[in-house]
N, CA, C and O of each residue as an XYZ file, in Angstrom:
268
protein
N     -59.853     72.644     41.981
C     -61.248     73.016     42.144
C     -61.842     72.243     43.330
O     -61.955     71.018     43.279
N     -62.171     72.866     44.255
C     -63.099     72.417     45.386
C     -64.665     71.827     45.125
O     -65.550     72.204     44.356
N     -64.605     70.786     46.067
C     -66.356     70.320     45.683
C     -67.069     71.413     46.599
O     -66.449     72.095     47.414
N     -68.406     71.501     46.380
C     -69.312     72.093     47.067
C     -69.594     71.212     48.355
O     -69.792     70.001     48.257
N     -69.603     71.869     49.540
C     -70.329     71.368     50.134
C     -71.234     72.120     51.420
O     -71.119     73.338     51.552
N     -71.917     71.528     52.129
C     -73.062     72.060     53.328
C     -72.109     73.369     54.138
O     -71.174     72.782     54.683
N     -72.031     74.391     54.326
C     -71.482     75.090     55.082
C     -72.458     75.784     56.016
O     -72.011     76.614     56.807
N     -73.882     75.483     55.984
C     -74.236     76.118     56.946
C     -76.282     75.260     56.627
O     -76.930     74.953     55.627
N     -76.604     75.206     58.588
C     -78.099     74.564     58.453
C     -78.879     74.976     59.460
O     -78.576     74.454     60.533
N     -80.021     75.931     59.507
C     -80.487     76.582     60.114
C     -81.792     76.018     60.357
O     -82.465     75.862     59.338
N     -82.255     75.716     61.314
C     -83.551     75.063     61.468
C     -84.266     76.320     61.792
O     -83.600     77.289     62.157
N     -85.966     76.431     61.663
C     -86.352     76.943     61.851
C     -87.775     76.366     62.261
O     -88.628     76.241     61.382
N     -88.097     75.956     63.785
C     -88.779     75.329     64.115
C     -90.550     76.096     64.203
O     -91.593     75.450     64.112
N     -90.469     77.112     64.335
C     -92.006     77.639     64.493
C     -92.537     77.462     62.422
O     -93.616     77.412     61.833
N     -91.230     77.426     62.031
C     -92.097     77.710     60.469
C     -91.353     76.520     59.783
O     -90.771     76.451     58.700
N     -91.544     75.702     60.669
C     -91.521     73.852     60.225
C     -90.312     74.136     58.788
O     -90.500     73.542     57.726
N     -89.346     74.918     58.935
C     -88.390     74.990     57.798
C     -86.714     74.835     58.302
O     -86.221     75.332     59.314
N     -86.051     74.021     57.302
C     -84.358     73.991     57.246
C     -84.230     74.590     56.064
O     -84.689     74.150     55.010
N     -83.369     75.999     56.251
C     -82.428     76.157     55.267
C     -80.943     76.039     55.510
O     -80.334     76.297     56.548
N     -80.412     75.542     54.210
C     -79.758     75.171     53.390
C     -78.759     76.193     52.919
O     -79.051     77.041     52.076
N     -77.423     76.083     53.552
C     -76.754     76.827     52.638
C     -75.107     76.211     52.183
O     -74.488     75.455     52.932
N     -74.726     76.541     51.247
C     -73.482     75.893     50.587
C     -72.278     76.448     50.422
O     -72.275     77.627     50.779
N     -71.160     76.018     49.982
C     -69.912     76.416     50.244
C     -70.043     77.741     48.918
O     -69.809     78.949     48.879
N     -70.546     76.705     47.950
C     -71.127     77.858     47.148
C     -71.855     79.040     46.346
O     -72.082     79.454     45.210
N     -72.166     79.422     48.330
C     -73.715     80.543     48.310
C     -75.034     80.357     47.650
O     -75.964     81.164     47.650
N     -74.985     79.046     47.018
C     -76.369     78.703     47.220
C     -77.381     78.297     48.322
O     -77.040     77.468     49.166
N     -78.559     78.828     48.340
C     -79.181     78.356     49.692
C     -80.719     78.132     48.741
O     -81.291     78.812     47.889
N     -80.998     76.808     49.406
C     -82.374     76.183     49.451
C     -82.778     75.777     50.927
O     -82.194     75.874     52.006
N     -83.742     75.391     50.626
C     -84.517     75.453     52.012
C     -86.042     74.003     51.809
O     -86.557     73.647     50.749
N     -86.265     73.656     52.782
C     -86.931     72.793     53.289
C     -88.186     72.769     53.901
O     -88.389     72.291     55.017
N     -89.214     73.392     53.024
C     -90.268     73.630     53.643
C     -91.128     72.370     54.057
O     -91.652     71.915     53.040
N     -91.453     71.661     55.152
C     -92.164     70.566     55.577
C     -93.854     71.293     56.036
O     -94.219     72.363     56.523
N     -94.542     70.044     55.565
C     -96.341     70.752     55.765
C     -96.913     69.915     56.952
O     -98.093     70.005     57.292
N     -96.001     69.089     57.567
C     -96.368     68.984     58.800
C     -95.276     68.206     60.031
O     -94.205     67.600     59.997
N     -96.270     68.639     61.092
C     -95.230     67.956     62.424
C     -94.363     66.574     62.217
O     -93.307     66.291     62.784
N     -95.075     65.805     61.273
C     -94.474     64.553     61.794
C     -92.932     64.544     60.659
O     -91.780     64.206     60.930
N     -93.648     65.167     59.093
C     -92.593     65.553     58.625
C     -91.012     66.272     59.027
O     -89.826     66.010     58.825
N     -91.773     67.261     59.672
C     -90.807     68.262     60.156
C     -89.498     67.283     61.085
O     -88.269     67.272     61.156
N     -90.472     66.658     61.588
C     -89.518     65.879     62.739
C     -88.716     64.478     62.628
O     -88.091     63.793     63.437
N     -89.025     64.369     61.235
C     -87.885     63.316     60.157
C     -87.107     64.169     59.654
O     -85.885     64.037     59.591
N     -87.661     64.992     59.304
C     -86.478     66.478     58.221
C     -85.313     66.483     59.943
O     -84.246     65.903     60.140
N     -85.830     67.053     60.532
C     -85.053     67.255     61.789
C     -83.674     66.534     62.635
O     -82.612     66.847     63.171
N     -84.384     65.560     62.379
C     -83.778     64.104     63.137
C     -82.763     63.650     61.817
O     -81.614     63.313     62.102
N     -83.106     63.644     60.670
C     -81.607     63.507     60.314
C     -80.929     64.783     60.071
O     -79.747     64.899     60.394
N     -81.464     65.593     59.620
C     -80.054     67.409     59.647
C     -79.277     66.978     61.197
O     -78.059     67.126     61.102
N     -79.707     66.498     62.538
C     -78.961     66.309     63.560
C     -78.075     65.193     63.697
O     -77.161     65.183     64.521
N     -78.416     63.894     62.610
C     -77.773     62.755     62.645
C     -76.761     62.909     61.660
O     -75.713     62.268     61.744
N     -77.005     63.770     60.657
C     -75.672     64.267     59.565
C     -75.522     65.631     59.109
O     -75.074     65.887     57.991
N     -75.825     66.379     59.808
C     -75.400     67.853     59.974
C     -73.707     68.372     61.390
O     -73.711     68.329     62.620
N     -72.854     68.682     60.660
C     -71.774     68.513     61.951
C     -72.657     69.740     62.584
O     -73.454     70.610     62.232
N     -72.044     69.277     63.656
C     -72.792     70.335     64.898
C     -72.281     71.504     64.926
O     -73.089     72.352     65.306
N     -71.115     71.948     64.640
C     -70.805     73.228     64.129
C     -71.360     74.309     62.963
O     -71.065     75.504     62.955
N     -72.240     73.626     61.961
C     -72.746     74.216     61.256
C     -74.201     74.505     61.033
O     -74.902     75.191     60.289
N     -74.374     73.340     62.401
C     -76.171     73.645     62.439
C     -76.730     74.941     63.542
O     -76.401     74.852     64.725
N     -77.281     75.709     63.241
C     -78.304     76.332     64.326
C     -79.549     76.397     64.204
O     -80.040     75.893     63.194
N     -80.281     76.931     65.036
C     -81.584     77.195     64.862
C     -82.265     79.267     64.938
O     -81.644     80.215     65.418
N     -83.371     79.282     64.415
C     -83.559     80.515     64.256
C     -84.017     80.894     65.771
O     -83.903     80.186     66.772
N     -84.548     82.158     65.673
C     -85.010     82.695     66.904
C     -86.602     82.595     67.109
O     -87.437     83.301     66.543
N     -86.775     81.864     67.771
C     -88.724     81.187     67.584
C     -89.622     82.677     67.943
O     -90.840     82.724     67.771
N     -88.697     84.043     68.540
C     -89.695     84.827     68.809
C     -89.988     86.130     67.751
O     -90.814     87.022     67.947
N     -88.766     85.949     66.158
C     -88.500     86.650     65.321
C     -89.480     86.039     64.555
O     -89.438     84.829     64.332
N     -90.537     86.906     64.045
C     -91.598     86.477     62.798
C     -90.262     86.532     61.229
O     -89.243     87.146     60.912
N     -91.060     85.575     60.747
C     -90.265     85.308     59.443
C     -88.817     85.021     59.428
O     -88.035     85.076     60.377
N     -88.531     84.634     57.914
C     -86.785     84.266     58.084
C     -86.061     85.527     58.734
O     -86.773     86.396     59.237
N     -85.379     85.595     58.739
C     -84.639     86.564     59.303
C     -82.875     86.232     58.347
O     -82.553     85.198     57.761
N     -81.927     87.719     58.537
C     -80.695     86.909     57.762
C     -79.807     86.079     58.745
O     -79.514     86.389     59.899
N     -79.434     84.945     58.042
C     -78.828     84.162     59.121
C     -77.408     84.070     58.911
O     -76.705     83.451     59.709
């Protein structure tokens, strides 16, 4: 049996949100209520997110979009 782990981290900078998704299709998400928040949420998903699994959304697409 495999552990779960992070397989995928999508920032989404116009709507101050990271989602979250897992090896085992769960996805949560990270809603922050402001800038300064957002930009601690941020700064570590980049300090322990491998860089292969992080992206970011498209800042000119309103709402989540599927990622």
């Amino acid at each position: 049996m495999d552990d779960e782990y992070l397989s995928k981290c999508v920032v989404d900078v116009k709507g101050r949100t990271v989602y979250l998704y897992s090896s085992e299709g769960v996805e949560k998400s990270v809603k922050c209520d402001t800038v300064d928040e957002f930009m601690g949420v941020l700064q570590f998903v980049r300090e322990t997110c491998p860089e292969e699994r992080l992206s970011y959304s498209d800042p000119l697409m309103p709402g989540k979009t599927d990622f």
